[in-house]
N, C-alpha and C positions, 0 to 999 in steps of 0.2 A: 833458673835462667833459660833454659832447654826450652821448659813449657813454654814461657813468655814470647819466645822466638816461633817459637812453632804457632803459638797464635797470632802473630804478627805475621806469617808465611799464607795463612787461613786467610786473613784479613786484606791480603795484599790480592791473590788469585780470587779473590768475592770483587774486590774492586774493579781490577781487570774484567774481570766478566760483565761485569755491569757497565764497563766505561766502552766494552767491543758491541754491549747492545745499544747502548748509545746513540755511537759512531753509524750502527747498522741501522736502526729507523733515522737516523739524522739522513744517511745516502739514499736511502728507497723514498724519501719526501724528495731530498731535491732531485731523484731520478724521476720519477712522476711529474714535479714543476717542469722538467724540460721536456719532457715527454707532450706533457697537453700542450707547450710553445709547437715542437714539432708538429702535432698532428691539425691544430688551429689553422697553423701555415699552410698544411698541406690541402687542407679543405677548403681556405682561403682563396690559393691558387687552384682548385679543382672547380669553385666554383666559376671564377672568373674567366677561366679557360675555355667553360663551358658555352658563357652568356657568349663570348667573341664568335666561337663558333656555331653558334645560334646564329649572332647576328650577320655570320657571313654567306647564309642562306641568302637572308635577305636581300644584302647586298650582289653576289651572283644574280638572283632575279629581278634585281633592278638591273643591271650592265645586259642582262638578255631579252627586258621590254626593248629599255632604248634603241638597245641594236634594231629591234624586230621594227619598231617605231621608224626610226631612222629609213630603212629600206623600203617600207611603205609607202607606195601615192597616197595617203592621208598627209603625208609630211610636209605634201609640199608647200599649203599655206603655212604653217608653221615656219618653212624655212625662209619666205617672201618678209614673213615677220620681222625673224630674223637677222637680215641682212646675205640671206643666203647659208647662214651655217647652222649644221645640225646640232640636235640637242647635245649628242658625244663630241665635236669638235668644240661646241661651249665651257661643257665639263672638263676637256682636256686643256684645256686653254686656262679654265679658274685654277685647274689643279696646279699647272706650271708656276702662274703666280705666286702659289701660296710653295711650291719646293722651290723657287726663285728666293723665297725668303727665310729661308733656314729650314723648314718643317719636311717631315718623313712623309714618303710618298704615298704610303698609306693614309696616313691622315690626312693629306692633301684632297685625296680623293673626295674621303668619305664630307671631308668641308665644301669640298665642289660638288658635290651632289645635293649639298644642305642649302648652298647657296641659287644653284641653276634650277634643278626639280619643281620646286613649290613654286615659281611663277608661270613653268612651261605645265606643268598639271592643272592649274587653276585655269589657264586661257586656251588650253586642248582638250577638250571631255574627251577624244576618243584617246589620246596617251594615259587620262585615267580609266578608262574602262580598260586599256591591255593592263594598266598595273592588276586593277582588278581582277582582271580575269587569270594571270599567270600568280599572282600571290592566292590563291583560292586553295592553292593543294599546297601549298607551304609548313603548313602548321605540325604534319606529320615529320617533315624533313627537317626541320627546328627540334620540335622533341626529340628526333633520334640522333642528331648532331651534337646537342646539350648529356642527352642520358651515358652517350655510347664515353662521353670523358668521367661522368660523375663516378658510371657503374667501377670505370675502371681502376675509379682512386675510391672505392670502399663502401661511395655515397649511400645511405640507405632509402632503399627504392620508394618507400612509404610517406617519406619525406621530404621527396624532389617535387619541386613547383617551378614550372619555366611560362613566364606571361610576357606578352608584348603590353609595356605600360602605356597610355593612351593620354597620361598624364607630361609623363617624360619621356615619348617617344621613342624607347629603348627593351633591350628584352631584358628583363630581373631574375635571376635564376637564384632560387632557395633551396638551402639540401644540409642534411646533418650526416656527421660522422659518430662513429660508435668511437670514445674514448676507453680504454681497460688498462684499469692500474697494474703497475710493477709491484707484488707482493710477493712475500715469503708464507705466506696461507699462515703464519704463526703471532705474528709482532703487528703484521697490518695484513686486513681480508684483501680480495679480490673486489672490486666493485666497477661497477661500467657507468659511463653517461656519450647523451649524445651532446654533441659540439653543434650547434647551427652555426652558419655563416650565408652571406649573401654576395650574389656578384653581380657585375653592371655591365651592359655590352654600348657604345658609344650611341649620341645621340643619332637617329634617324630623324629630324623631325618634319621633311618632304613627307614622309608618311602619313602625316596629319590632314595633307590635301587626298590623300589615295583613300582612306579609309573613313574621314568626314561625310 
């Protein structure tokens, strides 16, 4: 009876053991499943943070042609055009409309400049030669505007890509994250992958008269 008990005691501590390794590769899969959610997200939003701030270069040297525009004696047929108002009192005026209507005053903007831009560029050549000429050194202040958030969330540098698309008007920022698994180096190895993700910066598409 002793023996039989003592091998049911064998029996019971072998199952145990094997029901705790179970338990242990069942936790380190779903630590890992949440793990690559978390770091997806974070590349997600690393990249997306990126393209905005890309794309608020450009925006800045849009608001400092205008201006320079604006203050110019070339302006003044433009303003005769017009009915007397500047391209910025234009832009200010669409913007209101659109935060008159529910919308964030950022996005108001960026819509009133989508809307005013592309027909005072078309019927001004010298408003497109200043976009011209003030967007010519941009491309370095872009890349280190985009890099300086990616570097800072992990991004690997070999595999960042930031282009102004010419198709959709906007900058596309491409960048992979190095994924590494939660292991116990016994039950499940150590392995790495990278994550790509892509982000989008709002339509520019006045751009399209500037660089046509």
């Amino acid at each position: 009876m002793r023996k039989y008990v003592d091998n049911e005691k064998g029996n019971s501590i072998f199952f145990i053991l094997w029901l705790f390794g179970i338990v242990a590769i069942v936790f380190l899969i779903v630590a890992n499943i949440a793990k690559i959610y978390v770091v997806q997200s974070q590349a997600n939003s690393a990249v997306e943070q990126a393209a905005f701030a890309a794309t608020s270069v450009l925006i800045e040297e849009t608001t400092k042609t205008i201006e320079e525009f604006d203050w110019d004696d070339i302006s003044m047929q433009q303003k005769e055009l017009d009915g007397g108002k500047t391209i910025n009192e234009q832009i200010e005026e669409k913007q209101q409309e659109y935060v008159a209507s529910g919308k964030d005053s950022d996005i108001s903007y960026l819509q009133a400049l989508n809307d005013v831009l592309p027909g005072e560029i078309d019927d001004h050549p010298e408003l497109k030669d200043s976009f011209k000429a003030n967007f010519s050194g941009v491309n370095s202040e872009i890349m280190n505007a985009a890099q300086s958030i990616l570097s800072a969330n992990d991004a690997n540098p070999e595999d960042i890509e930031i282009n102004l698309s010419t198709s959709k008007w906007r900058i596309e920022v491409k960048a992979t994250v190095t994924y590494e698994s939660i292991a116990d180096k016994k039950l499940i190895e150590v392995f790495q992958s990278k994550i790509p993700q892509k982000g989008y910066g709002p339509k520019l598409k006045y751009l399209e008269e500037v660089y046509e």
